[in-house]
LODOMAR-863809 format. One record per atom (N, C-alpha, C): x, y, z. Coordinates in steps of 0.001 Angstrom, whole numbers, padded with zeros to 6 digits, always signed. Each point is the difference from the previous one (the first is absolute). Example, Ala and Ser with C-alpha at 12.3 -4.5 7.8 and 13.67 -1.06 7.14 Angstrom:
<nodes>
+013190-005690+007800;-000890+001190+000000;+000900+001200+000000;-000350+001050-000720;+000820+001190+000060;-000770+001090+000730;
</nodes>
This chain:
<nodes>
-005588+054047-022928;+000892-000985+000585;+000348-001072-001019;-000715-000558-000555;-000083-001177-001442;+001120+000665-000851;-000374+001585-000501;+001269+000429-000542;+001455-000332+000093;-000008+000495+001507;+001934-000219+000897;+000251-001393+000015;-001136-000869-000060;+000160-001734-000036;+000871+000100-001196;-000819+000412-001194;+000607-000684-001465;+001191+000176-000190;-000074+001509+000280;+000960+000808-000287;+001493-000929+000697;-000167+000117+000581;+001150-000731+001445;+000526-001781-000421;-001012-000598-000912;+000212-001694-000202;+000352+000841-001673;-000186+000941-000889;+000579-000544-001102;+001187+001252-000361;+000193+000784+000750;+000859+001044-000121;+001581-000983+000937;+000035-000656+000664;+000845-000453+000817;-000428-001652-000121;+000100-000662-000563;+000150-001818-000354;+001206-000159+000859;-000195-001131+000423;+001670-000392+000356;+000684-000461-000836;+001089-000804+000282;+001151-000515-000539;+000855+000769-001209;-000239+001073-000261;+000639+000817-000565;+000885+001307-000402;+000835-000088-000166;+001130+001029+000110;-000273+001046-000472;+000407+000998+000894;-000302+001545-000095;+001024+000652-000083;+000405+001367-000949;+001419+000268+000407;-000807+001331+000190;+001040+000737+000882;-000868+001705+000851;-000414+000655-000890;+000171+000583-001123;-000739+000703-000444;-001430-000894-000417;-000230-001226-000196;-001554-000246-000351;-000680-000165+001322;+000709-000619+001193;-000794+000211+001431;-000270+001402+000547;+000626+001177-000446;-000326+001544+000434;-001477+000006-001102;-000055-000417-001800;-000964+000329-000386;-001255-000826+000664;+000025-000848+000492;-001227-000629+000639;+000186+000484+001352;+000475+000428+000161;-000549+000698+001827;-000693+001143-000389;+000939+000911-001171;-001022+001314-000102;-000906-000281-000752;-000407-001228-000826;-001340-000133-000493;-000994-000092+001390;+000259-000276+001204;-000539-000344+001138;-000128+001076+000984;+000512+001324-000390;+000195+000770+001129;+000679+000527+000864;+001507-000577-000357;+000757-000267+000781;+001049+001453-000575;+000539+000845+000999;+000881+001097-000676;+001307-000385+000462;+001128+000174-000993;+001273-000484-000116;+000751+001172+000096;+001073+000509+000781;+000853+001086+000331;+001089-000592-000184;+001045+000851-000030;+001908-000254-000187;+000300+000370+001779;+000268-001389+000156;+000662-000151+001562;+001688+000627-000449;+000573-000327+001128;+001667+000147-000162;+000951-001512-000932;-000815-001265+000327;+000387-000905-000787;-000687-000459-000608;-001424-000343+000230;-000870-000227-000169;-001264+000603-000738;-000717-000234-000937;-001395+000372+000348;-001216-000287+000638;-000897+000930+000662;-000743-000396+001099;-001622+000384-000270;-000777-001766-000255;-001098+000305-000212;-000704-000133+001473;-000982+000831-000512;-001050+000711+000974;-001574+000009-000167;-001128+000079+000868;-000959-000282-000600;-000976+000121+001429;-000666+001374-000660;-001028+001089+000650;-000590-000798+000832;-000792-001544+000012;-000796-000596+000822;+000879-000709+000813;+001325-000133-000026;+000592-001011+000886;+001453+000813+000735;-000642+001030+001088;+001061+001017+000571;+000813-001556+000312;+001523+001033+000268;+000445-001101+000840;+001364-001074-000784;-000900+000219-001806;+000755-001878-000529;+001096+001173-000985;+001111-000564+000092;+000456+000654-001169;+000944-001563-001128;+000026-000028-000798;+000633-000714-001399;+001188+000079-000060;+001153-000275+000402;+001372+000343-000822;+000357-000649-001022;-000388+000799-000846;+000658-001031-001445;+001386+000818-000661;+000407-001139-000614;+001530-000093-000654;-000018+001042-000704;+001517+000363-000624;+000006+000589-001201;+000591-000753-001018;+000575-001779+000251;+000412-000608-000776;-000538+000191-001192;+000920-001410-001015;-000909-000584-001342;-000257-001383+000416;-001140-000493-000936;+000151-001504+000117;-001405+000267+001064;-000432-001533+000083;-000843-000591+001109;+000219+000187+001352;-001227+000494+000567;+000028-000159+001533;+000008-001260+000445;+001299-000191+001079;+000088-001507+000325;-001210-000549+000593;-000682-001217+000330;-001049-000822+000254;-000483+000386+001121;+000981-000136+000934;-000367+000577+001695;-000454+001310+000155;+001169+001128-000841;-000203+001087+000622;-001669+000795-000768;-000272-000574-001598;-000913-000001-000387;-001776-000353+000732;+000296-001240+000400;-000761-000754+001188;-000586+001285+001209;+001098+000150+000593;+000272+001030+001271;-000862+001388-001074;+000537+000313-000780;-001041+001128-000133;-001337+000011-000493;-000317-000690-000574;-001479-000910-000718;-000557+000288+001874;+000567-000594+000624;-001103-000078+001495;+000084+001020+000528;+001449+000922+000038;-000441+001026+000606;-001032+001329-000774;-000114-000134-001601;-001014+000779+000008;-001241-000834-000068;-000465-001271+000213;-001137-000306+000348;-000540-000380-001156;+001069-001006-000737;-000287-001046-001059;-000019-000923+000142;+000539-000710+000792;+000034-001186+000437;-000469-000217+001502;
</nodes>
């Protein structure tokens, strides 16, 4: 459990901008499996039936909110 603590406060800090491809590499450093939706890609993750990720295929930074919104829904914040 101490592990998923650390892991979780220094893999995900706040206040800082993520653009999708480095938030997909820290989900799958975490477990998390990433598929090609129809617009989207859709992370996923064996212990949490149920949650799915839609992330962008933009460039550039994930805006603040929608960044926010996914940090909690996989259970970073």
């Amino acid at each position: 459990m101490l592990t998923h603590v650390l892991t979780r406060v220094t893999i995900f800090s706040g206040g800082e901008g993520l653009t999708a491809k480095e938030f997909k590499r820290r989900l799958k450093a975490n477990g998390w499996k990433i598929t090609q939706g129809s617009r989207h890609e859709l992370a996923t993750h064996p212990d949490k039936p149920g949650i799915q990720i839609a992330i962008h295929r933009h460039t550039g930074d994930i805006p603040t909110g929608t960044l926010n919104r996914m940090l909690k829904d996989a259970g970073f914040k």
